[in-house]
ZAMIDREN-297272 format. One record per atom (N, C-alpha, C): x, y, z; residue in one letter. Coordinates in steps of 0.2 Angstrom, whole numbers, plus 5000, padded with zeros to 4 digits. Layout:
# ZAMIDREN-297272
XYZA...
//
This chain:
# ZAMIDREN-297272
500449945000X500050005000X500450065000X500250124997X500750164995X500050234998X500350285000X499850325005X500350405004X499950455003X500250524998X499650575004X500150595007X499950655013X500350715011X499850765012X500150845012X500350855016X501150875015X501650885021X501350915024X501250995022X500851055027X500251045032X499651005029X499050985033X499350925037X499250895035X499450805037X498950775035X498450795027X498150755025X498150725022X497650665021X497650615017X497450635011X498250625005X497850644997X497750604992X498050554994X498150474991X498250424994X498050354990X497950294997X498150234988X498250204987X498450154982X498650084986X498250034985X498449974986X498449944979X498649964975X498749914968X499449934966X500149974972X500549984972X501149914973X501749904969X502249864972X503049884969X503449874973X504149894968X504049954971X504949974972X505350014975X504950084972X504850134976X504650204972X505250244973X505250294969X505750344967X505550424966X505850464969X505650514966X506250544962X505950604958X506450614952X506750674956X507550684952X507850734954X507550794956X507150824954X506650874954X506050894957X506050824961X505450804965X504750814963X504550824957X504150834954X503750774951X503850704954X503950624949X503850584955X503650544956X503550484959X503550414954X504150354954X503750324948X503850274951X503650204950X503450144953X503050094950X503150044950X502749984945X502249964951X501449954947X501049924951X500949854950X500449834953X500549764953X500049724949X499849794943X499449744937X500049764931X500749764934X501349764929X501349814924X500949874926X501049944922X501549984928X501850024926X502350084926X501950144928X502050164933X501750234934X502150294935X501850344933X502250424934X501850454938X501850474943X501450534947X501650584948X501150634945X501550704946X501350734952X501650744956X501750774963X501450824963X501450884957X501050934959X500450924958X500150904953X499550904950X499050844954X499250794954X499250734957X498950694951X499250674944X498850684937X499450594939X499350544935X499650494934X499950474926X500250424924X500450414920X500450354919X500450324914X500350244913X500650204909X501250184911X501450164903X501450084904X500950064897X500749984899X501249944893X501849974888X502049934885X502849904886X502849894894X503449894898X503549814902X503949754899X504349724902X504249734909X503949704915X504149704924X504449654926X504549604922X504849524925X505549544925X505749524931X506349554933X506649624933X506349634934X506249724936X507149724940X507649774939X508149784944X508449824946X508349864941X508549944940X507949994936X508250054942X507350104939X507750154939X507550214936X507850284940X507750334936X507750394938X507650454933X508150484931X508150514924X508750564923X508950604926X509450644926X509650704930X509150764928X508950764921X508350814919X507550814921X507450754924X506850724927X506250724920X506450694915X506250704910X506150634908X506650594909X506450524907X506650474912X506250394911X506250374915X506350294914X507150264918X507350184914X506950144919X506850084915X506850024918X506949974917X507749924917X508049884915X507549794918X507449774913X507049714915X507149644909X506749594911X506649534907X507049484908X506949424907X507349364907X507649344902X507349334896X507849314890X508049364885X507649414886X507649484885X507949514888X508249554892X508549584897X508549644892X508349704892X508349774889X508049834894X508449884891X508149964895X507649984892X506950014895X506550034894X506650124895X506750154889X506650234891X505950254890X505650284896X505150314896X504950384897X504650414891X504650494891X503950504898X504350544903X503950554908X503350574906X503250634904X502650684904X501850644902X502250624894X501850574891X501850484894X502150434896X502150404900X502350364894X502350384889X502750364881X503250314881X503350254879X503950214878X504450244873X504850274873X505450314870X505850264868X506250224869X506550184865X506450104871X506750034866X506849994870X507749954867X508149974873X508949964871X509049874873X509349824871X509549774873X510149774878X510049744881X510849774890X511049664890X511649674891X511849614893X511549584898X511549514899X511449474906X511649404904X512049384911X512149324912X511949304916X511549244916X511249234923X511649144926X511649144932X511949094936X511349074943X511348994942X511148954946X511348914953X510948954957X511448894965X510848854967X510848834972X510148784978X509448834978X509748894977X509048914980X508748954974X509148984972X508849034963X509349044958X509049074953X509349084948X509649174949X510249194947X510249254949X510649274943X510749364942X510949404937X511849404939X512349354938X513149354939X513249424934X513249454928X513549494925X512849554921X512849604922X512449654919X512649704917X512449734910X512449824913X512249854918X512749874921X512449934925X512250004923X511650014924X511550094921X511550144923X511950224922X511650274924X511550334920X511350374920X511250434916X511950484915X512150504910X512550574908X512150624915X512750664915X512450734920X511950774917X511850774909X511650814905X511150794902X510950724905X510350664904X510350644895X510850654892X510750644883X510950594883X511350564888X511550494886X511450444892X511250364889X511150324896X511750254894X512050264898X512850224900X512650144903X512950094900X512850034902X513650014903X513750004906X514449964910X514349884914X514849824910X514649784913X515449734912X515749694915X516349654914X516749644908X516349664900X516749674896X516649714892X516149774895X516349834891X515949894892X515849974890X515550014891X515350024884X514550044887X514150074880X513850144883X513850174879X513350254879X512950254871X512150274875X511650274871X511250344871X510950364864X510750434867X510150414870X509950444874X509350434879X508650444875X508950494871X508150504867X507850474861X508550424858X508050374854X508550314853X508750274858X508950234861X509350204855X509850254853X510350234847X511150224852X511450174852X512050164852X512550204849X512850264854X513450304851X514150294850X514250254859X515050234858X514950184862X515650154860X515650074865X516350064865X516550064870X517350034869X517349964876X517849904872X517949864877X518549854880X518849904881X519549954884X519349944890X518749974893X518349974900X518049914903X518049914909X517149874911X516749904917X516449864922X516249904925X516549904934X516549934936X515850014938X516650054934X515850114930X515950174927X515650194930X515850274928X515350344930X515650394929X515250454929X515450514924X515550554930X516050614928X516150654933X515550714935X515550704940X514950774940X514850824938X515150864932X515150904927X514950864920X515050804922X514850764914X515550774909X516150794911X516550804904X517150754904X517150694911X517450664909X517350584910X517450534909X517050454910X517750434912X517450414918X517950334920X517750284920X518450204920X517950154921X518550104922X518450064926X519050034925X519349974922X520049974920X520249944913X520449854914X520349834908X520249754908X520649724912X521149724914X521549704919X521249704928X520749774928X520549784934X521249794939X521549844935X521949884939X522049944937X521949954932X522150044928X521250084929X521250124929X520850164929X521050214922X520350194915X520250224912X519850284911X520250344906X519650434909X519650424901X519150444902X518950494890X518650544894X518850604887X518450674887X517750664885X517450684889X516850674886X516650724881X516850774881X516850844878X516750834871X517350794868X517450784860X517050714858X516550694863X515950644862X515450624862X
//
């Protein structure tokens, strides 16, 4: 159950039990998004209290969610024999692109589990969504889920500097630490 009080009254402005999965607010605070439990994708605009609904989204195995730094879009990395990111244009609740992401998955006594993934995060600048995983880095443009650059120079964890102008990642060997300009990319 997921439950939406005005900080200032202490009233009750929303009440949902058809809520499940981790919720999030966007950098902006202006976003609530969260998968329900009839496997659509929700966006709730905080100020208006207006929902969004995007019902052509992958939930099975759902593992990574998150918003852009622009509070504009919104990922959902999912699937089992499909493993793919879902970009989803906030406003509209629009499926924007669907990008394929690595997965290896590994078996022990008790489940099956993800040994090897991209991991995602967004540019500072939100143009691009970065997948980093054991044998390589990709950047995608965020807005129409095209593959821009990839090198397998890197792996993972990557991450961009907080100005967004440079990428690190660490290099095959897993002792050099890898920088590109982001500037001329």
């Amino acid at each position: 159950m997921v439950r939406l009080w005005d900080a200032a009254t202490g009233s009750l402005i929303e009440e949902s039990e058809s809520l499940f999965s981790t919720t999030n607010f966007s950098p902006d605070s202006r976003w609530l998004g969260f998968i329900r439990s009839d496997e659509k994708v929700g966006l709730l605009n905080l100020e208006n209290l207006t929902l969004q609904l995007s019902e052509d989204v992958n939930t099975d195995y759902v593992n990574q969610q998150g918003f852009s730094p622009d509070s504009r879009t919104y990922v959902i990395a999912s699937g089992y024999n499909n493993y793919h990111a879902t970009l989803i244009e906030i406003s509209t609740g629009r499926v924007r692109a669907k990008i394929p992401l690595l997965a290896k998955w590994g078996f022990d006594i008790v489940s099956e589990y993800q040994k090897d993934r991209d991991l995602l995060s967004f540019h500072p600048s939100s143009k691009f969504l970065m997948g980093a995983n054991h044998n390589s880095v990709k950047l995608w443009d965020a807005s129409t889920g095209t593959l821009v650059w990839e090198t397998r120079d890197g792996r993972d964890p990557a991450a961009f500097s907080r100005d967004g102008k440079l990428l690190a990642a660490v290099g095959k060997d897993k002792k050099t630490i890898l920088l590109w300009d982001m500037v001329s990319n």
